[in-house]
N, C-alpha and C positions, 0 to 999 in steps of 0.2 A: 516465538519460541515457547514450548512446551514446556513447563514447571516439570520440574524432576519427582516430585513427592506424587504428581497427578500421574506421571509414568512408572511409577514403583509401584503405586497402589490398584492402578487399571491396566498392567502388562497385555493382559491378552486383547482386552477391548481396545486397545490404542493399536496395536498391531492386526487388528481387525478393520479400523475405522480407515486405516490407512491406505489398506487395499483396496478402496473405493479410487481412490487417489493412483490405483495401479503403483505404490509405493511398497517396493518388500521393506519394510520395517523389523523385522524378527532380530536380526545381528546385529541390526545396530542400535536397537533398544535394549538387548543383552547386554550391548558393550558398555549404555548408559548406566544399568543399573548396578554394572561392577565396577564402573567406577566413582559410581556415587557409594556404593558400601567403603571401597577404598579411602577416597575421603572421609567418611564418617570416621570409619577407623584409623586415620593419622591425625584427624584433628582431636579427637578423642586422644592419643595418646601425647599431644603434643600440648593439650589443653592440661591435663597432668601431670607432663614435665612442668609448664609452667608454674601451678600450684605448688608442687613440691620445693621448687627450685625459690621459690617466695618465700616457703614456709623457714628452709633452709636460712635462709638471709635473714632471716627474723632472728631465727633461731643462733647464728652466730655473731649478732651484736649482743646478744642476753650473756653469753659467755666470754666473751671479752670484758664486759661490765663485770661479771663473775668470776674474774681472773684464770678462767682454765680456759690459758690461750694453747694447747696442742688440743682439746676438742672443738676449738673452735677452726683452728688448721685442716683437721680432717674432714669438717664438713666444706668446709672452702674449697678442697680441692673437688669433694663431689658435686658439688655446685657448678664449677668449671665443667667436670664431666656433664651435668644435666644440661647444660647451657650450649656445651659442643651437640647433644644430640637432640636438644630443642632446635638446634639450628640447621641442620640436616632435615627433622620433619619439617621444620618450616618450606625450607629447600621442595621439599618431595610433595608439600602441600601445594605448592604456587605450580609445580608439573603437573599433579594431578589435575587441580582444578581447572587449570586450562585444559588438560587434553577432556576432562568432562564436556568443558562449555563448547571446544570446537566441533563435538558431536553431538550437541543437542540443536546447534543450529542448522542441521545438515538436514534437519526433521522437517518433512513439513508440516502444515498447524492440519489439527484434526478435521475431516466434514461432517456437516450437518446432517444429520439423520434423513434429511429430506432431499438431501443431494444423489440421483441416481447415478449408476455404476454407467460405468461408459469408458471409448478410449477417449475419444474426441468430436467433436465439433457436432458431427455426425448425429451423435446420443444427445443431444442437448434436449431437452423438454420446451415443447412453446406452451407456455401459461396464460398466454392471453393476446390476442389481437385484436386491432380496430384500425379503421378507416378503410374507404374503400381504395384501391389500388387504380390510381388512372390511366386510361387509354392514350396512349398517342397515337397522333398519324404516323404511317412508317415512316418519314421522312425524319422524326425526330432523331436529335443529334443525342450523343452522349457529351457529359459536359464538359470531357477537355478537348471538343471541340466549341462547342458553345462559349466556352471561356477566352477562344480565341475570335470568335466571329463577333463577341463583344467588347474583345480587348480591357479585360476586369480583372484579370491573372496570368504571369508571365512567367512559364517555368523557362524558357529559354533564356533569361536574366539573368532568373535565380540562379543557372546551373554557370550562368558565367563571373558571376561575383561569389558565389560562394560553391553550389556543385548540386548534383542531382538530391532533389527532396526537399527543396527550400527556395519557395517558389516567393514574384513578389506579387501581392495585390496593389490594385490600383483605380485610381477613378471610384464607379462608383462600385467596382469588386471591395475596396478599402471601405468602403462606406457600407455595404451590407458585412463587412467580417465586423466591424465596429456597433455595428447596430445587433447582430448578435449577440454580441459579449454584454452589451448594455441589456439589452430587454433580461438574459439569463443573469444578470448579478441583480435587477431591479424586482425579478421576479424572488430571488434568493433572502433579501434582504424584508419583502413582502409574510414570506414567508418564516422569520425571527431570525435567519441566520445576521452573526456577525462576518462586516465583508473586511478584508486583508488584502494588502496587494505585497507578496514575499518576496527576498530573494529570487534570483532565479540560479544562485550555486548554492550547493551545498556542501558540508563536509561531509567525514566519511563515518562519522557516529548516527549522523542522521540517515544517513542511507541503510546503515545497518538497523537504525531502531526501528524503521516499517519494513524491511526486510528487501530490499530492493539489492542490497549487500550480505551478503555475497553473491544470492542466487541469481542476480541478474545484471551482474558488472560488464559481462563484455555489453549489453544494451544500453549502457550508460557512456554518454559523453565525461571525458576523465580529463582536467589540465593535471596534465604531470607535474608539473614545476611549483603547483601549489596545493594538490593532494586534494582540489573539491571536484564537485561532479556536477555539472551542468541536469538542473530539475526533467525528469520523466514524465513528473506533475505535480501539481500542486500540494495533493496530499502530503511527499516526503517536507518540505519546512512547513506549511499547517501544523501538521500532526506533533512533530519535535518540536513545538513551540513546549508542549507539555512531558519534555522526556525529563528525567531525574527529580521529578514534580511529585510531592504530595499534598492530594485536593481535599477541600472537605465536601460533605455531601450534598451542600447548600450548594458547591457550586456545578454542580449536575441537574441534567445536561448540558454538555455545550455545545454550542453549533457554530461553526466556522465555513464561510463560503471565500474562495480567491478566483481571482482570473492569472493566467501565468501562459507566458510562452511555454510548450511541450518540446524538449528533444530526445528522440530515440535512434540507436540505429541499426534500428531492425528494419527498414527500410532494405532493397538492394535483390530483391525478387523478380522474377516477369511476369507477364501477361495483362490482361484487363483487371485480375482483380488488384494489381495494385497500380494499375494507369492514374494519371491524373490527380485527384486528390486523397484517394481511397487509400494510399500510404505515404506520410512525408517524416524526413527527419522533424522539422520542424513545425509546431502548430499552436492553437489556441484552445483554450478551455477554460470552464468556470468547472472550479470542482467543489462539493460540499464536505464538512468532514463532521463527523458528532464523536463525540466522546461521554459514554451513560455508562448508567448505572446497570452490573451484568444484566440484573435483573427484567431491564425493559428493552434490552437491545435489538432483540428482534421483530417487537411492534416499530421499535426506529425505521429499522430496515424495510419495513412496508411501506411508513409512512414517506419515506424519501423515493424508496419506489414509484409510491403513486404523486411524488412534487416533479422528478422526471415525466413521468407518462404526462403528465400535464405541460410541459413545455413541449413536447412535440404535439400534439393534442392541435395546441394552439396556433402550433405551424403549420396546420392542415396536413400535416406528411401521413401517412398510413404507415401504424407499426406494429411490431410484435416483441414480445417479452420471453424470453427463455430462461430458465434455471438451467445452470452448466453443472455438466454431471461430472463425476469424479475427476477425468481424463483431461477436462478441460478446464479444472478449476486452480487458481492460480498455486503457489506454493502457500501467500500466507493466510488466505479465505476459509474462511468456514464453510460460506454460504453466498451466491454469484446471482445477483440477475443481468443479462443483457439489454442491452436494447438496441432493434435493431429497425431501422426505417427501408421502405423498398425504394429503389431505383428505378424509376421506371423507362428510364432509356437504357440503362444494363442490365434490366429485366433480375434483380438479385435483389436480396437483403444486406445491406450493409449495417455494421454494429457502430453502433456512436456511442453509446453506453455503458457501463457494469457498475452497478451500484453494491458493495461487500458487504458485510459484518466478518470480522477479524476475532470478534469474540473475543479475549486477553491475549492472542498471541504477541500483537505488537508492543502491546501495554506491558509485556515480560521483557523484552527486547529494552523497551524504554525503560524499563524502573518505574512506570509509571504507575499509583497508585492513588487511593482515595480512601479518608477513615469514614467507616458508615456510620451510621447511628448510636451504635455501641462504644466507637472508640478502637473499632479493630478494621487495621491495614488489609485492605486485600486491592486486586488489580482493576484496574475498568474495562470496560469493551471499545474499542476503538470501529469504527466504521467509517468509509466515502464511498462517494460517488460521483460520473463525470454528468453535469448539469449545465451546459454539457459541451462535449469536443465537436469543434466546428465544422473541419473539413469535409465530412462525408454529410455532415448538414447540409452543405452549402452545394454540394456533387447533389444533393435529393432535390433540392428546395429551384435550382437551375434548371435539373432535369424534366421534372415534376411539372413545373411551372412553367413551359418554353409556348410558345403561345408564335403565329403569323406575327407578331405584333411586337412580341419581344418576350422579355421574362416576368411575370406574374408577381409582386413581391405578395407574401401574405398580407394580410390584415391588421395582424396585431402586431406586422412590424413598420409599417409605413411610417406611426410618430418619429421611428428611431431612424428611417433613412431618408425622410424629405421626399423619397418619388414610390411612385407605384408600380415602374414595370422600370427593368434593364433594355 
């Protein structure tokens, strides 16, 4: 969420930055900043009823003690008056201030100057690629065939115990999703993170404080009967570990890595691009979260950057990086990279990746804060990324790998699964 005093004070540039975002902002940043004047001006007026209405009460035990009890009458009764209409501003306070807050959230958070204009997917920037893309013979399968010709993945199960997008692994499919999650929380913890293993519900504060709530509630699994949300990812409890938290500066940065089952349901599409593993309700991931200081958040954002590119790196998969331009950048992001590995039996890029910088908007959402050096409150930058989601790993790493002989496991994962080829 957007601070109100940074929308009051940068109106046009905020309603500029936003249109990157294909966001009209203009009305409804109008509408923030009359009703942040409105506020100022009933708590101001209600901040000196109160004053007055104190002063008063002072003022008519002095004349009781001073025995001119009809001056002391008169002011009692205006006391009652300022009290009746202290309590109406109060009234019109608690309407204002909500109907404020429920349009600042409706805002998305600003982009980064480096974010190009775009609608979608289309405009994305590729910033960087590597490894060479490999050849198959034609005969190569795509992997939700391969998945059945090695009997390691069973969406025909999954959809009978639970329903489409919730597939089961098995044999030694179970044994490379496990060896994944291992080698990316081993590699995590290599590199300073603290590892967490969360809930996997959550309430509905913490959905709201990274912003997953409101703007993305129908994609969220919701038990009615007890008002929590089944995790998106690991970010939403990571992150809220630190909501209504003030930190000192000593304890920045921090770095937090989890593994957590993923449910979405955004799933329910056709075609090949979402055949197989390439979209499930249900999934796996290790995700990383930091929390710094505003100051250095964007060298953060490199630096997890390039901790991602090096787990695929080491999977031998061929990948690319894109900065997602305005169209495509989520509601709470400043600044997006992708990552996306190729397929080389569905000839496409698939994204396993997006590593954010959030820059304070969530840290506004949370309350979250930190006193710096000085001794003055201000917001942190919040940042994750997925390090990473397995499914379309494991669609590459199948595909990629299919060999007369069987399937290929990398290198550096062989400790984690006992064999070398499916």
């Amino acid at each position: 969420m957007l601070q109100v005093n940074f929308i009051r004070e940068n109106r046009d540039e905020v309603v500029k930055r936003l249109k990157v975002k294909n966001f009209d902002a203009a009305i409804i940043i109008d509408a923030v900043i009359d009703l942040d004047e409105k506020r100022r001006k009933t708590q101001k007026e209600l901040d000196e009823g109160l004053a007055e209405a104190n002063a008063l009460s002072k003022d008519i035990g002095r004349l009781y003690k001073e025995g001119k009890r009809d001056e002391a009458e008169q002011m009692k009764a205006k006391t009652a008056e300022l009290k009746s209409q202290t309590k109406s501003l109060n009234e019109e306070l608690e309407i204002v201030t909500k109907a404020l807050h429920d349009q600042l959230i409706l805002i998305p958070n600003i982009p980064h100057d480096s974010v190009p204009p775009g609608k979608g997917e289309e405009d994305n920037e590729v910033v960087e690629q590597e490894g060479e893309i490999p050849e198959l013979p034609e005969n190569a399968l795509p992997h939700w065939e391969l998945i059945t010709q090695y009997d390691i993945i069973d969406f025909n199960l999954g959809n009978k115990v639970t329903g489409a997008g919730f597939p089961f692994y098995k044999g030694k499919g179970a044994k490379l999703q496990r060896a994944l999650i291992n080698f990316f929380l081993d590699r995590a913890l290599d590199a300073g993170y603290v590892e967490f293993q969360p809930p996997l519900m959550v309430n509905e504060d913490s959905g709201y404080g990274t912003g997953q709530l409101p703007d993305k509630d129908g994609q969220m699994y919701k038990l009615e009967g007890d008002n929590l949300y089944l995790v998106p990812t690991a970010e939403v409890p990571i992150t809220n570990i630190y909501r209504n938290e003030l930190l000192k500066a000593t304890d920045l940065p921090i770095k937090n890595a989890a593994y957590s089952s993923c449910f979405r349901r955004e799933a329910g599409s056709w075609g090949a691009h979402v055949r197989g593993l390439n979209r499930l309700h249900q999934f796996d991931k290790v995700e990383i979260v930091h929390i710094v200081h505003p100051e250095g958040s964007y060298k953060v954002l490199e630096e997890m950057r390039e901790h991602v590119a090096s787990l695929v790196r080491d999977l031998e998969l061929p990948f690319r990086i894109l900065r997602l331009c305005g169209g495509d950048l989520s509601f709470t992001s400043a600044l997006t990279y992708d990552f996306e590995v190729y397929s080389a039996a569905q000839k496409r890029w698939l994204e396993v990746s997006s590593v954010s910088n959030f820059e304070s908007f969530q840290a506004n959402r949370m309350k979250l804060r930190f006193k710096d050096e000085n001794g003055v409150s201000q917001l942190v930058h919040t940042l994750n990324g997925s390090a990473l989601a397995l499914p379309r790993i494991v669609a590459a790493l199948l595909e990629n790998n299919q060999t007369e002989n069987g399937i290929k496991i990398p290198e550096v994962l062989v400790p984690y699964t006992g064999f070398e080829t499916i």
